[in-house]
Structures are given as C-alpha cells and as structure tokens.
N, C-alpha and C positions, 0 to 999 in steps of 0.2 A: 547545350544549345547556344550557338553565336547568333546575338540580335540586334539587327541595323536598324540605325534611326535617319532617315534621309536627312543631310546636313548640309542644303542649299539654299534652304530659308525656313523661315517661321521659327515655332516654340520649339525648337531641340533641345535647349537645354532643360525641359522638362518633364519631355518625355524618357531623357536618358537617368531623369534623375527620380521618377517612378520607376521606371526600371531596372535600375540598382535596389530600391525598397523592393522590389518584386522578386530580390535575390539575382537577379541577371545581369552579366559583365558586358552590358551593350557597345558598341562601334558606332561611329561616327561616322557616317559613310557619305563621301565624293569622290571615289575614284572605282576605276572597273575596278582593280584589284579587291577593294574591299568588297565588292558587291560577289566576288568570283569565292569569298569566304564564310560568307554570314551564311544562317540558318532560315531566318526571319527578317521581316522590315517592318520597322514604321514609319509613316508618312505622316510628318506631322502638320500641323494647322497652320496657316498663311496665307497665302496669295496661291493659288493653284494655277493661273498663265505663269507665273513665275518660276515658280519650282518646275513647271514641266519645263518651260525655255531655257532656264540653268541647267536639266540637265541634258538638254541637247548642245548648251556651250560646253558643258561638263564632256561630253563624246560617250554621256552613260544612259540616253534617254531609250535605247532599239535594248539594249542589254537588262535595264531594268523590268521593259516592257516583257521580252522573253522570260527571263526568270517568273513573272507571275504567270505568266502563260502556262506555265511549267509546272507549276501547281508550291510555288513558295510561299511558303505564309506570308500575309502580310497584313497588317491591320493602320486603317488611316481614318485618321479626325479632322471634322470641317474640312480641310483643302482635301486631305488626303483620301477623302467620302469621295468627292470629285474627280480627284485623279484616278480612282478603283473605277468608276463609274464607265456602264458602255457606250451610257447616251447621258449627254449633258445637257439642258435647258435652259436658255438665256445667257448661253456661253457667246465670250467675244469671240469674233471673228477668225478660224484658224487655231481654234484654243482647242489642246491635244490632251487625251489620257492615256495613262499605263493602257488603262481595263482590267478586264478579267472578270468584273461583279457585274454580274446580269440584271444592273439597275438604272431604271433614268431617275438623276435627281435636277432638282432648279435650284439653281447657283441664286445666293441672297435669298432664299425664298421666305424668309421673316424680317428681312427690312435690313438697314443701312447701319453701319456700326453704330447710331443712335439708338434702331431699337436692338440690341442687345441685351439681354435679360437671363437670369436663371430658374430652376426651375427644380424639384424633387418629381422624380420620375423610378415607375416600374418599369423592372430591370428583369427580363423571362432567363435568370442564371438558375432556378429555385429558392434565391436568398428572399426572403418574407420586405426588407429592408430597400427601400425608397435609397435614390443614390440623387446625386447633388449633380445637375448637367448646368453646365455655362455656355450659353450661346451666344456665338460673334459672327457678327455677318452670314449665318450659319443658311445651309441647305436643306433641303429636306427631300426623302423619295417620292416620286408622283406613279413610279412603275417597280414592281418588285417580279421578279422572274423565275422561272421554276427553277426549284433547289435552293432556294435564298428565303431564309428565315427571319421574320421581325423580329427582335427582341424587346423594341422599345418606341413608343409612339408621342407624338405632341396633336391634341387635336384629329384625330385620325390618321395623321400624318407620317410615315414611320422616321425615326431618326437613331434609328440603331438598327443594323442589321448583319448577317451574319452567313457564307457558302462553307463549303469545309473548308477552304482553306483561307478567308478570309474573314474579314471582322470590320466596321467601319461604322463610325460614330457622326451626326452632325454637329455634335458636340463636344467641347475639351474636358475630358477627364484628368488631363496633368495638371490641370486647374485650380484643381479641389482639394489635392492633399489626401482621394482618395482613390486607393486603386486597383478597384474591383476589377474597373474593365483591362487594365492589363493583366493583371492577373487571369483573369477568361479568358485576354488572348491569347499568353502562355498555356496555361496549362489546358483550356478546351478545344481551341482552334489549333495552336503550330504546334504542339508538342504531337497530340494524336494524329497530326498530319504530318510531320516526321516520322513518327512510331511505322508507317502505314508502309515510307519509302523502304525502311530498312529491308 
C-alpha cells in the first residue's frame, strides 16, 4: 500500500514519520503525478484556506477532490477534518473542501491557539486504553451524516470520526508519539477499502 501525506503545508513531517513507525513507506505528495500513484492520503493539520489554495496553485486541488470522490482512502487531522468536511461552519469567505465526509464541523470551535489543551480520550477501536489527543485551534462536528461513525467525543461533541473509506480527527495524533490512529487508518479504514476494489 502507497501512502500520501499532502505536503503543502502543516505537520508533514509527522505524519510521514508516524507513518514509517506504522511500517509504511509514505510519499510526500505535490504534484498530479504522485497523487496518480498513492493508495491512500493524509491531510495533515494546518491552515486548511491554505492548503486547499496551494493546491489549487499546485494545479492538484479538481484531482484530489475526485480521487476521494472515488472512494480513496483518506484520513485528515484538525485542517484535514475540515478539508474532508461537506459543510464547513464559520468558514472564511470562498473557503473550499475536498469533501467526501458527510459532516458539518465549526472551524476554531474550542477557541484561538491560546486555548489549546490536551486531553486522554476514549477511542471506539475496542482497545480498553485512553489515547492522548492535542488540540490546536481544533474543530469539532456539529452534524454527523448517515454512514459516518463517532469514534470519539469531547463534551458531546464528536472529534473523531470515521465513513468506510475515510478517518478524520479534530485532533493531532502525530503529536503524541502515539499511533493508534494511524495504525486504524491503515489497517481498518484503507487497507479493507483497498481489499474491497481489488
């Protein structure tokens, strides 16, 4: 399994390097070409007006959008929650997603990178074990759509959640040093939705 980590902005190099721990020989992906190779994507945390605007300078933002349309796995954290997202809440003006995740979330919905905070959270993988979320500028869902599973909640609020072929966090997992949720999105989400095309 070849697995993209969008590399226009934000934490990429964290996610590529959870990803190597997770056993997987990830790509760095800015150009069609590499997106015409990969298996899988992750969208990592950032500025999400930014990375979608990069990669409409990039000439990959109609090409990405299709691939998820298409049913390619893909799994995204804080920006990347956003970008997956159909309907976005207190989005600037013109501010554009992939889609694909039949979710509305609100953009900052826990406050300004001052409030920022972490947090030990149940995790619906079946593991008994509490997992370490960090939230930055983080979002959170206000609407969950049929076929789209919670996995994981703050306050009632979901901020993990899960379609078959995608995965999306309000939070940074590459964070922690731990990497349950890649590992879920490998082996639960993109592998059995690979398995599925063959």
């Amino acid at each position: 399994m070849k697995v993209g980590v969008l590399a226009l902005q934000g934490d990429v190099r964290e996610h590529i390097s959870s990803l190597i721990t997770c056993g997987v020989d990830p790509v760095a992906v800015r150009r069609s070409a590499e997106i015409d190779v990969i298996d899988a994507l992750v969208l990592p945390g950032g500025e999400s007006t930014t990375i979608a605007q990069l990669s409409e300078v990039f000439g990959i933002y109609e090409q990405l959008k299709n691939r998820i349309a298409e049913g390619m796995p893909v799994y995204g954290s804080c920006a990347g929650m956003i970008l997956l997202a159909n309907e976005i809440l207190d989005a600037k003006q013109g501010q554009k997603s992939f889609g694909g995740l039949d979710i509305t979330v609100r953009r900052n919905a826990f406050g300004r990178q001052v409030d920022s905070f972490e947090s030990d959270l149940t995790f619906d993988d079946g593991s008994p074990d509490l997992i370490r979320a960090v939230f930055i500028r983080a979002p959170w869902v206000e609407r969950v759509g049929e076929g789209v599973q919670v996995l994981a909640s703050v306050d009632k609020h979901p901020v993990a959640v899960r379609s078959q072929t995608m995965l999306a966090t309000s939070f940074h997992p590459e964070l922690t040093g731990d990497h349950r949720i890649h590992r879920y999105f490998i082996e639960e989400v993109a592998r059995p939705a690979l398995e599925k095309v063959k």
